[in-house]
PAKOL-833606 format. One line per field, with one value per residue: residue in three letters; x, y, z of N, C-alpha, C in turn; residue number from 1. Coordinates in pm, 1 decimal. Atoms other than C-alpha are relative to their C-alpha. Layout:
resn = ALA;...
n.xx = X;...
n.yy = Y;...
n.zz = Z;...
ca.xx = X;...
ca.yy = Y;...
ca.zz = Z;...
c.xx = X;...
c.yy = Y;...
c.zz = Z;...
resi = NUM;...
***
This chain:
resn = UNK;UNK;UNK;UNK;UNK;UNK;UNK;UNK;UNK;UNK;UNK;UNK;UNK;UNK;UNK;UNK;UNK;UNK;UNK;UNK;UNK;UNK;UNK;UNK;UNK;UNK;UNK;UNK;UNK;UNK;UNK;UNK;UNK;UNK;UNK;UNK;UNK;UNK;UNK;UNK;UNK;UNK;UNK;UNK;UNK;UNK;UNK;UNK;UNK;UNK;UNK;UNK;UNK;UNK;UNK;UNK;UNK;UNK;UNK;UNK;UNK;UNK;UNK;UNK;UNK;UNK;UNK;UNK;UNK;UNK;UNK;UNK;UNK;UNK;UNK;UNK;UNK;UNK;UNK;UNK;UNK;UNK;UNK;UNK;UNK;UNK;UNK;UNK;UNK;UNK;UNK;UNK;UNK;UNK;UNK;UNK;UNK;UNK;UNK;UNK;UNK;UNK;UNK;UNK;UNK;UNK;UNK;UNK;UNK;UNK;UNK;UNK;UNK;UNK;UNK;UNK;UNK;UNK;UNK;UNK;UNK;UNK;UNK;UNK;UNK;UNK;UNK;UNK;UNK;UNK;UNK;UNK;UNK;UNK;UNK;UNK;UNK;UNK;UNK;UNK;UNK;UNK;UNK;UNK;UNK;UNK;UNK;UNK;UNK;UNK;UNK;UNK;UNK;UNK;UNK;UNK;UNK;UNK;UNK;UNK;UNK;UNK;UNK;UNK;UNK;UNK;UNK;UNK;UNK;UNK;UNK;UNK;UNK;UNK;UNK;UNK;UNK;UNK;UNK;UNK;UNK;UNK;UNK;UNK;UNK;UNK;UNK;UNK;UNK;UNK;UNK;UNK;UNK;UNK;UNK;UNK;UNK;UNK;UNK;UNK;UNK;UNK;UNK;UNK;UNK;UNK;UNK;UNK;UNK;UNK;UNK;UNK;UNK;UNK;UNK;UNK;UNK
n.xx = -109.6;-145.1;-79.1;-80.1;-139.3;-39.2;-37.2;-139.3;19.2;77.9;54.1;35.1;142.0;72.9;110.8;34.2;130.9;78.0;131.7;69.1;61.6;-17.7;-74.9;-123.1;-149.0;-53.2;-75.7;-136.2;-86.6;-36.9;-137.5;-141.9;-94.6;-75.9;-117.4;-108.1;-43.4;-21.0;60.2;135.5;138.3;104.6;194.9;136.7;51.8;-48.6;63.0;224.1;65.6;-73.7;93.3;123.6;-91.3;66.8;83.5;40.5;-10.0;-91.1;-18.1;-118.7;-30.3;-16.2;83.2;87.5;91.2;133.9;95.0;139.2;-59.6;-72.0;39.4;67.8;-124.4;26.1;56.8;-12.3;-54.2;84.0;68.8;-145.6;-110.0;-107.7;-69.8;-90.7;-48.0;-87.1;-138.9;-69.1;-139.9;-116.2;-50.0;-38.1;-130.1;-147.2;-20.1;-89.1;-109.3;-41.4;-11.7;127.1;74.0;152.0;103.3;92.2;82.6;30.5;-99.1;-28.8;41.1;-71.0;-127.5;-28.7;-142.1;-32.1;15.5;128.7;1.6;91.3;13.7;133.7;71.4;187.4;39.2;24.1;-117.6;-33.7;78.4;-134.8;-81.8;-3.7;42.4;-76.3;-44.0;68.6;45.2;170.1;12.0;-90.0;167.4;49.8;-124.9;43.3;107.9;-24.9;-118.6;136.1;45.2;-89.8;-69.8;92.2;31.0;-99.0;-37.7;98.9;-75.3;-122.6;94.5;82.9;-93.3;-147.6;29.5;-52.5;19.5;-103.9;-16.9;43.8;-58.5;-110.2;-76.6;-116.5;-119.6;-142.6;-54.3;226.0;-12.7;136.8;-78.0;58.0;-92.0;-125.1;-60.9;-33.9;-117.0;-31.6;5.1;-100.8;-133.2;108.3;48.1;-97.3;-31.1;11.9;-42.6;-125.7;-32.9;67.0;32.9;-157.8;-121.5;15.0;70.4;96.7;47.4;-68.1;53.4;172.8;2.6;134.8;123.4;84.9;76.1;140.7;83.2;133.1;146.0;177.8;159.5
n.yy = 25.3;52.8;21.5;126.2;-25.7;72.9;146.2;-43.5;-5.1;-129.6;-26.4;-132.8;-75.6;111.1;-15.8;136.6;-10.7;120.8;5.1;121.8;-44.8;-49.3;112.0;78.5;-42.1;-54.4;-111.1;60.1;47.6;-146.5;-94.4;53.4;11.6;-135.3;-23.4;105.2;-21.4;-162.9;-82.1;-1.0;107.3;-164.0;109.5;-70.4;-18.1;-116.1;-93.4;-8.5;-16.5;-137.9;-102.9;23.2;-119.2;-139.1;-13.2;11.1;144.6;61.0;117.7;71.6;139.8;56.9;-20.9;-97.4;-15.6;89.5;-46.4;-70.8;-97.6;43.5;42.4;-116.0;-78.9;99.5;-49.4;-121.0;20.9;1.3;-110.6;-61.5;36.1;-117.4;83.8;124.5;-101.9;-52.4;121.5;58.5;-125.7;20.7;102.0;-8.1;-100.5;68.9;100.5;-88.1;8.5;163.7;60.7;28.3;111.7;-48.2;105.0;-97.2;96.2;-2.6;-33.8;83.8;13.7;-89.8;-36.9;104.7;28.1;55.5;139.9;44.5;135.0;42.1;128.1;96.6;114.5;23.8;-101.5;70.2;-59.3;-129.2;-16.2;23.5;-93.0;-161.5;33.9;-21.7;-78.5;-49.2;-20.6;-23.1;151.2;28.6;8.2;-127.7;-25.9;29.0;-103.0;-145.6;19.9;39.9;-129.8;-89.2;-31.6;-45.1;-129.1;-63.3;30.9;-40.0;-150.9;41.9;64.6;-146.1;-129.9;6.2;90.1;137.5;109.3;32.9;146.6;46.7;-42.8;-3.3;-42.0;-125.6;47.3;70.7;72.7;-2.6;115.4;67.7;24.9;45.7;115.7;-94.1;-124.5;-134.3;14.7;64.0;-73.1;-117.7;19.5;35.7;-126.5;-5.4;95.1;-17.8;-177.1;3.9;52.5;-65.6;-204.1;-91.7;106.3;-61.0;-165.4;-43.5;-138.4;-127.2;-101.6;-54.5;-126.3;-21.1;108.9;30.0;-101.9;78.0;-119.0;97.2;-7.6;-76.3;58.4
n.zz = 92.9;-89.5;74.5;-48.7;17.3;155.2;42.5;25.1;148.7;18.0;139.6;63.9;-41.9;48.4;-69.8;-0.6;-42.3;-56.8;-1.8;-63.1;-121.3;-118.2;-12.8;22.6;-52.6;58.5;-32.6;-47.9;101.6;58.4;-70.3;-27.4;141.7;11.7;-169.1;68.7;98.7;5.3;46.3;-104.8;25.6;35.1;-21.5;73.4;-132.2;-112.9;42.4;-29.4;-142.9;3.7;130.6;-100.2;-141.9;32.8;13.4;-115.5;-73.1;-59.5;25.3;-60.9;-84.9;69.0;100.6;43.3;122.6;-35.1;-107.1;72.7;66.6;138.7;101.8;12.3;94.5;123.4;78.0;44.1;166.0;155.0;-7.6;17.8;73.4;6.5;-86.7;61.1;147.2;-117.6;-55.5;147.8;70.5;-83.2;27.0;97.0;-41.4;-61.8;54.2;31.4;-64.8;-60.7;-131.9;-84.5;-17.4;-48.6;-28.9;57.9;51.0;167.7;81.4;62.8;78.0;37.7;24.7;87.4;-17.4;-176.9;-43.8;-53.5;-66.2;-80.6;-54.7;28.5;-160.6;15.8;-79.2;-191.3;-66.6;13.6;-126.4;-98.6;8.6;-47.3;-148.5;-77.5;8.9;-33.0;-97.1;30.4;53.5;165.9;31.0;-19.5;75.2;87.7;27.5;14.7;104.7;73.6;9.9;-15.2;133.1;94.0;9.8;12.0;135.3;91.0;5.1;83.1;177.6;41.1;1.4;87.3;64.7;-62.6;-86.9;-115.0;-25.3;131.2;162.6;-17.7;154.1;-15.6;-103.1;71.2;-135.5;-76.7;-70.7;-102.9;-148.5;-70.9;-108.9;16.0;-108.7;94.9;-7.3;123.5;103.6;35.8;99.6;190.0;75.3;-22.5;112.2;136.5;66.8;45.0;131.5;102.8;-59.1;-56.4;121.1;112.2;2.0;107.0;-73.6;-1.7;6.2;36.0;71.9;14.5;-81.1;107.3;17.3;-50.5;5.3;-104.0;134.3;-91.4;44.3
ca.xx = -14181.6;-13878.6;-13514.1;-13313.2;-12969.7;-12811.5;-12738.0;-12404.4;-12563.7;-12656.8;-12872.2;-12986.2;-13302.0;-13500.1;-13860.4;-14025.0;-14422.6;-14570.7;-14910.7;-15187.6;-15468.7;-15502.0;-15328.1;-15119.2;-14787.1;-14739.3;-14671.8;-14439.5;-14243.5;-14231.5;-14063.9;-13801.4;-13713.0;-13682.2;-13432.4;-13240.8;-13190.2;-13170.5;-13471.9;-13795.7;-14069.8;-14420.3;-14789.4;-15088.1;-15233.9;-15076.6;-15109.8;-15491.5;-15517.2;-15264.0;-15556.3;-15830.1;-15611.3;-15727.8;-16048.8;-16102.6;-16039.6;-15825.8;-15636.9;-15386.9;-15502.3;-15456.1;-15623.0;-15821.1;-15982.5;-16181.3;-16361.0;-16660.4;-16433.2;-16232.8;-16530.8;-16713.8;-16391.6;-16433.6;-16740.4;-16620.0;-16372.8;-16666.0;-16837.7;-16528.4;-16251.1;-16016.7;-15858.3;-15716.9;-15662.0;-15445.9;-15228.4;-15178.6;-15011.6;-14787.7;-14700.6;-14653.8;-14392.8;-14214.0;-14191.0;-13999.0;-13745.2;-13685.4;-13520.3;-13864.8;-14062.6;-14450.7;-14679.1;-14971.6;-15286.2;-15284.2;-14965.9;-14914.0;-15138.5;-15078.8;-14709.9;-14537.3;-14191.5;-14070.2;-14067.4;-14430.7;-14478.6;-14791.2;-14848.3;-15135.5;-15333.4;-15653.6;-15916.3;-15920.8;-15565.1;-15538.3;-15860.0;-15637.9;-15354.8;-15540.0;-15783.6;-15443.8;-15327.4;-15598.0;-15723.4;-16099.3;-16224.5;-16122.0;-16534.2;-16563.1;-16180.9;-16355.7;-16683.8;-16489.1;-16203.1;-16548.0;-16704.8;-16401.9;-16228.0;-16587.2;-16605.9;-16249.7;-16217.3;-16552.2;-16353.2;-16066.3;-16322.6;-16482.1;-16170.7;-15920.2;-16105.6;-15864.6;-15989.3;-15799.2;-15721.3;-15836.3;-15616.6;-15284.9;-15108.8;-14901.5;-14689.6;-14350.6;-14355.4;-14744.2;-14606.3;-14865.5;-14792.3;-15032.8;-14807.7;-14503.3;-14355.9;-14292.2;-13915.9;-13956.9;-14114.2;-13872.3;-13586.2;-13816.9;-13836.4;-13506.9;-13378.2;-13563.3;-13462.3;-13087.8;-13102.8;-13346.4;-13397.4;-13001.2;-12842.2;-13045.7;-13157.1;-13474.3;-13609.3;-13339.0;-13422.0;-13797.6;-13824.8;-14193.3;-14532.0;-14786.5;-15017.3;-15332.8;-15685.1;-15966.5;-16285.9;-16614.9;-16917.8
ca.yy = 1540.5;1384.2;1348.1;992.1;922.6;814.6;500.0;485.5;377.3;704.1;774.1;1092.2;1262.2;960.2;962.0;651.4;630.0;401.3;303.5;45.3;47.7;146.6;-128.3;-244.0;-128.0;164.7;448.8;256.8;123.7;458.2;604.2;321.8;340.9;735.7;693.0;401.0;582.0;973.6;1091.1;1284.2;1137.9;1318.8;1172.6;1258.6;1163.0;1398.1;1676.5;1616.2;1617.0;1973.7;2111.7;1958.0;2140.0;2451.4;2393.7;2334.5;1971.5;1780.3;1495.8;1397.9;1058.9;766.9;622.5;930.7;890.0;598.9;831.0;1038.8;1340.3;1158.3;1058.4;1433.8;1578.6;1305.8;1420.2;1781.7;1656.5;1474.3;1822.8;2016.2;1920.4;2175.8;1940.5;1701.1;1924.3;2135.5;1829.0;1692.8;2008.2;2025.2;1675.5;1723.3;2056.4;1795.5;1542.5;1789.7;1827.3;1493.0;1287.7;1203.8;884.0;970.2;774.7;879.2;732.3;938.7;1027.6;685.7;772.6;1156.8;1153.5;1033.7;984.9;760.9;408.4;284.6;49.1;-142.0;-305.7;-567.6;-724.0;-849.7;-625.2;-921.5;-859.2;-514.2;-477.0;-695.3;-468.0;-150.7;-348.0;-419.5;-79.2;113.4;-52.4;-166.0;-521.1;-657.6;-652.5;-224.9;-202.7;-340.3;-148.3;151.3;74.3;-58.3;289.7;506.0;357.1;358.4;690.5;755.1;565.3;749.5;1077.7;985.5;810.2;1141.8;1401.1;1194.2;926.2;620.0;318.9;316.5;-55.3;-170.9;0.4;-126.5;-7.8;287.1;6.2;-107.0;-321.1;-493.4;-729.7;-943.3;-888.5;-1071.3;-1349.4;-1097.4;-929.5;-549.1;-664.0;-895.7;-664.9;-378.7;-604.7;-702.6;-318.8;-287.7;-551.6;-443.8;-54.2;-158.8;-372.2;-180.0;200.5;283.1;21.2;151.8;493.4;439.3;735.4;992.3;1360.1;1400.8;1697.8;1706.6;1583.3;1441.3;1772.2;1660.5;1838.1;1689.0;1584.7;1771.2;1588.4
ca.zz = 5090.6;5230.2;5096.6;5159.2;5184.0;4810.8;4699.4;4575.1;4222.3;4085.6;3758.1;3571.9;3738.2;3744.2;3811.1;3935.1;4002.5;4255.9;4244.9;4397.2;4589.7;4970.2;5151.4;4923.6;5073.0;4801.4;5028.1;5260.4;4968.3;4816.2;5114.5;5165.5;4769.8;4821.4;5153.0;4941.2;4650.4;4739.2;4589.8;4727.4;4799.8;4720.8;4814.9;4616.8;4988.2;5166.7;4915.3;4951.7;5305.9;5289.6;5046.3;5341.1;5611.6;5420.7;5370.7;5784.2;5832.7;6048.9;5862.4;6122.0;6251.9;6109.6;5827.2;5771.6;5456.0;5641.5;5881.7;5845.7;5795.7;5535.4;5364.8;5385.0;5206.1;4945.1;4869.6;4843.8;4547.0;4393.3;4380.5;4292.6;4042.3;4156.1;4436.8;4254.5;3931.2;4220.6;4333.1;3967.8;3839.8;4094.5;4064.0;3736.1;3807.8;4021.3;3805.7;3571.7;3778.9;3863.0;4117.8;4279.4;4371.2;4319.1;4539.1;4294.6;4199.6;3849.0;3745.5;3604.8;3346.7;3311.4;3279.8;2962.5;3098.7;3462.3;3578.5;3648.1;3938.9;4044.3;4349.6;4335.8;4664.4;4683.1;4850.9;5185.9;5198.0;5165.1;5435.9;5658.6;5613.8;5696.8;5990.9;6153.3;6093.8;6212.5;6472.6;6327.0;6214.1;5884.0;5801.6;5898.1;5681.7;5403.8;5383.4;5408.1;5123.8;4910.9;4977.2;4928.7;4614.7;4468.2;4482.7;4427.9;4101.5;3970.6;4036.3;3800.6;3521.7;3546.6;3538.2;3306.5;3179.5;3320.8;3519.1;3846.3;3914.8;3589.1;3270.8;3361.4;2987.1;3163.8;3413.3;3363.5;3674.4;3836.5;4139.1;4332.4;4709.1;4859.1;4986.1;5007.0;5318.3;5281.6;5319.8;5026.1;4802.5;4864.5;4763.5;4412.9;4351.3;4459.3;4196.2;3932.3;3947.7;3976.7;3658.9;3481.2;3589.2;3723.7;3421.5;3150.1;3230.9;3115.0;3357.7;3258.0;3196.6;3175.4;2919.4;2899.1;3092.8;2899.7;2777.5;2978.9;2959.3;3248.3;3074.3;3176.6;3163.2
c.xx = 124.7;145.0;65.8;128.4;52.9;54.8;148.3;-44.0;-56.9;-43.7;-64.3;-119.7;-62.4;-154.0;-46.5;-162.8;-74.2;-127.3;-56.5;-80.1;20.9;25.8;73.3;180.2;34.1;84.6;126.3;80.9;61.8;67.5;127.5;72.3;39.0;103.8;131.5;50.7;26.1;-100.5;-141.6;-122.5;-150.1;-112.0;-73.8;-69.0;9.8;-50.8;-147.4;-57.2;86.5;-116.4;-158.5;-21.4;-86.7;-119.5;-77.9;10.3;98.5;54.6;98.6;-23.9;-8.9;-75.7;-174.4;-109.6;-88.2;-123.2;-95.6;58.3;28.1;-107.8;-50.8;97.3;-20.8;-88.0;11.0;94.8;-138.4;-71.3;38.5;150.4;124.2;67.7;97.4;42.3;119.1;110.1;90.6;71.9;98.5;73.7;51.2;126.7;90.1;1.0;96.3;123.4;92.4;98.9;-88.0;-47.0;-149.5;-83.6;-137.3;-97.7;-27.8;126.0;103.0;-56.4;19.0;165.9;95.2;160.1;-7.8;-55.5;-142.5;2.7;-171.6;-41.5;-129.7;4.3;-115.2;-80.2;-30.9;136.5;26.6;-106.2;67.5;88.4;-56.6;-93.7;161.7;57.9;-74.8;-106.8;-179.2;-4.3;-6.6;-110.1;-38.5;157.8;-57.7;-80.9;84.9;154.5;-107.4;-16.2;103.1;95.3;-103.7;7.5;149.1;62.0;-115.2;44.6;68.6;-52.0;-69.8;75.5;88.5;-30.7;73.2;-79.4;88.0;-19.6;-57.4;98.5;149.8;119.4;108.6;148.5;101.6;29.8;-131.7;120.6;-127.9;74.9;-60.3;42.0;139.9;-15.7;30.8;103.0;40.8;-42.2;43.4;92.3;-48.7;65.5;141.1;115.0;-13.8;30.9;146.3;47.1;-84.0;-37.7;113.4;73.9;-66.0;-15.2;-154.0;-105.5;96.2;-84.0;-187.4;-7.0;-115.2;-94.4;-43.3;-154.6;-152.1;-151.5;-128.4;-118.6;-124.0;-40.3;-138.1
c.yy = -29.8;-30.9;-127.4;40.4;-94.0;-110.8;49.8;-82.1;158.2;2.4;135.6;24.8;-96.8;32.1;-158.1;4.0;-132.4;-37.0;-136.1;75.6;41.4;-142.3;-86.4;20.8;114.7;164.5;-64.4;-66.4;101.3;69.7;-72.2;-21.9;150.1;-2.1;-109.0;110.3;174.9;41.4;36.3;-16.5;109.2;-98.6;135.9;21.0;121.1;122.8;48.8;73.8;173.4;101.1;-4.7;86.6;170.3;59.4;-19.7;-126.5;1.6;-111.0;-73.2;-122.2;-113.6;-69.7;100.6;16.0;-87.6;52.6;80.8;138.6;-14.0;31.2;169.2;92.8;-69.9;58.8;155.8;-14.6;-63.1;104.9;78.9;-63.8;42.2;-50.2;-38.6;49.9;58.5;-113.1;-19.9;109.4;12.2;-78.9;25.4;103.4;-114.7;-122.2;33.1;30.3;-107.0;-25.8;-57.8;-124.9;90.9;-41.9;78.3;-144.6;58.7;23.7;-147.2;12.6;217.3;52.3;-104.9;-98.4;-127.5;-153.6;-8.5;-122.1;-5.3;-81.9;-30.8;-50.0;15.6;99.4;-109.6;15.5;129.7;70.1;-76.9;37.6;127.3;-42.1;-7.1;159.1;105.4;-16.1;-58.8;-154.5;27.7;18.5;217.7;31.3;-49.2;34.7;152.9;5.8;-31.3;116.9;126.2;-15.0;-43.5;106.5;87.4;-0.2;99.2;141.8;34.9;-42.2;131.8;112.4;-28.9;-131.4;-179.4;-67.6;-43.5;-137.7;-96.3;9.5;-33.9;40.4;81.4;-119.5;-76.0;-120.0;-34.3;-125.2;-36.8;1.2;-39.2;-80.7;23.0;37.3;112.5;-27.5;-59.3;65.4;116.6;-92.1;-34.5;106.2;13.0;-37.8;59.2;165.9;4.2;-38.9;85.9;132.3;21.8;-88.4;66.1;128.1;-0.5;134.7;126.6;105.9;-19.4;147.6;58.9;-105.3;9.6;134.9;-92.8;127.7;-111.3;1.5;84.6;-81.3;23.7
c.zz = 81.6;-92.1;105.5;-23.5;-157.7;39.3;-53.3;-149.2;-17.6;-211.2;-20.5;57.9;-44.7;89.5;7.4;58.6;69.7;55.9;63.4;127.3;142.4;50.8;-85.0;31.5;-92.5;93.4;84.7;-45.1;-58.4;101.8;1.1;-156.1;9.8;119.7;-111.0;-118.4;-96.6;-57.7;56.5;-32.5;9.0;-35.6;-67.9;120.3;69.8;-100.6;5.8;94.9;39.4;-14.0;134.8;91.4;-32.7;-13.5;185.1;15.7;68.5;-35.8;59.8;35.3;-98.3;-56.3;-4.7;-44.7;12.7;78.7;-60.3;-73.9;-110.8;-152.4;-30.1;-91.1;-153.8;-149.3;-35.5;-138.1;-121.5;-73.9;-68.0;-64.6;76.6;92.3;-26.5;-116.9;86.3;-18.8;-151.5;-54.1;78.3;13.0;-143.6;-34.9;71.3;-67.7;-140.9;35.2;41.9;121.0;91.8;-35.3;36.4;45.1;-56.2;-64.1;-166.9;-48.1;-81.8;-196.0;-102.9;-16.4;-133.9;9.0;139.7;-25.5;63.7;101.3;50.7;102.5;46.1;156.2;-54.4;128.9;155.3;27.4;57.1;156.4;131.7;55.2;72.4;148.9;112.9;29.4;100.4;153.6;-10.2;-69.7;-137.0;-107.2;-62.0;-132.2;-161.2;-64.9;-17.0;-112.1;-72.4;-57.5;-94.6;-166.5;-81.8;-88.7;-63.7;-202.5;-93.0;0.4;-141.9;-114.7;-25.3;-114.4;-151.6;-95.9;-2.7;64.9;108.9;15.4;-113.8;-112.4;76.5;-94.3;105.4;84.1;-66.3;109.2;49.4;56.9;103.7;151.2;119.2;79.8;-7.1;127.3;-63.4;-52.5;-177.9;-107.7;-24.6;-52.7;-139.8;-32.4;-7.0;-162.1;-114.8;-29.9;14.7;-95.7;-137.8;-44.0;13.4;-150.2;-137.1;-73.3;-68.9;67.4;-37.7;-74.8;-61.6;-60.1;-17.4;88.9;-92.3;33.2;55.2;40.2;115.4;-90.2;56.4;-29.9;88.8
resi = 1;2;3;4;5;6;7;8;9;10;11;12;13;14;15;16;17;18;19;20;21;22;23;24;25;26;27;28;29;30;31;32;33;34;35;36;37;38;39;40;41;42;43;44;45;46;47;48;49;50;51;52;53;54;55;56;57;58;59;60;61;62;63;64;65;66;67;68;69;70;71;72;73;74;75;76;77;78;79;80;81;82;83;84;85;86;87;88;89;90;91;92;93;94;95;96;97;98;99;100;101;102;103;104;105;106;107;108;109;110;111;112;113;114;115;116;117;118;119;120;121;122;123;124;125;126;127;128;129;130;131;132;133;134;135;136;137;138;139;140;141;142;143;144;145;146;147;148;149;150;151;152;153;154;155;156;157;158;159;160;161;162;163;164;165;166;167;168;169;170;171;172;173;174;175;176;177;178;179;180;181;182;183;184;185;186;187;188;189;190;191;192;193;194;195;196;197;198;199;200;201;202;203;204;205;206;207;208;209;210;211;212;213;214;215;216;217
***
């Protein structure tokens, strides 16, 4: 969780939720909108890998959730609800409070209040993105983003009954950033939360989350 330095627009406890697959720029968008605009920033990721920490992993290196570890944790959420049930309430306490940017893959769909953002790439971009990142051909970045938001989306169709990368209804915002620089799609987001989020308030006070029950099956 990190706090930025304020903007010198200021709006009422605004929540803003930024979503999209793995490589599409959402967490490194989500930190430079929480440094721009004073508010803290708060990964579903990270909370995960916190909850991993506890269970005996090691999630420090980078992209993680591609390695054998990553994936062996994975399957301890498919196994076990109580992971990601964990994170989401907590998210949901800080989303209450407001001021926060949520890089979250559900709280687009469990929260009834906050600015929704989606950012869109195609999965050869996005494997592009994380092969450079990581260090691994664009081929092995691809099998293992395949594998991973298989398994990740069948979590979430399980628990809450959404379609990760499919049900777009909750977004107030879906930009394509396939032929975007980060640069150019922070000033987008930028744009559209000075004319539309700080000018209208449409994020002010969050009084309630949306009452949410996980499905069994």
């Amino acid at each position: 969780m990190i706090k930025g330095k304020k903007t010198k627009k200021k709006f009422k406890e605004p929540i803003v939720v930024c979503c999209g697959m793995a490589g599409s720029g959402k967490s490194t968008l989500a930190k430079k909108l929480a440094e721009k605009y004073g508010l803290k920033y708060c990964s579903g990721g990270d909370a995960l890998k916190a909850l991993a920490i506890e269970e005996g992993y090691k999630p420090f290196e980078r992209g993680w959730w591609e390695t054998e570890e990553g994936a062996r944790f994975l399957k301890k959420r498919e196994e076990n609800s109580k992971f990601d049930e964990a994170v989401d309430r907590k998210f949901l306490e800080l989303a209450q409070q407001g001021n926060v940017i949520l890089d979250s893959w559900t709280m687009p769909w469990l929260l009834k209040k906050g600015f929704k953002i989606w950012l869109e790439a195609s999965p050869k971009k996005r494997a592009e993105r994380i092969a450079n990142r990581d260090g691994i051909s664009v081929k092995e970045a691809l099998e293992a983003l395949r594998n991973k938001e298989g398994r990740t989306k069948a979590i979430y169709k399980k628990l809450y009954g959404f379609s990760l990368g499919e049900d777009f209804k909750p977004f107030h915002l879906i930009l394509d950033t396939d032929n975007l620089k980060a640069e150019e799609v922070f000033q987008v987001l930028c744009t559209v939360i000075d004319n539309i989020v700080v000018d209208s308030g449409i994020t002010e006070a969050l009084d309630d989350a949306q009452n949410w029950t996980p499905i069994k099956r």
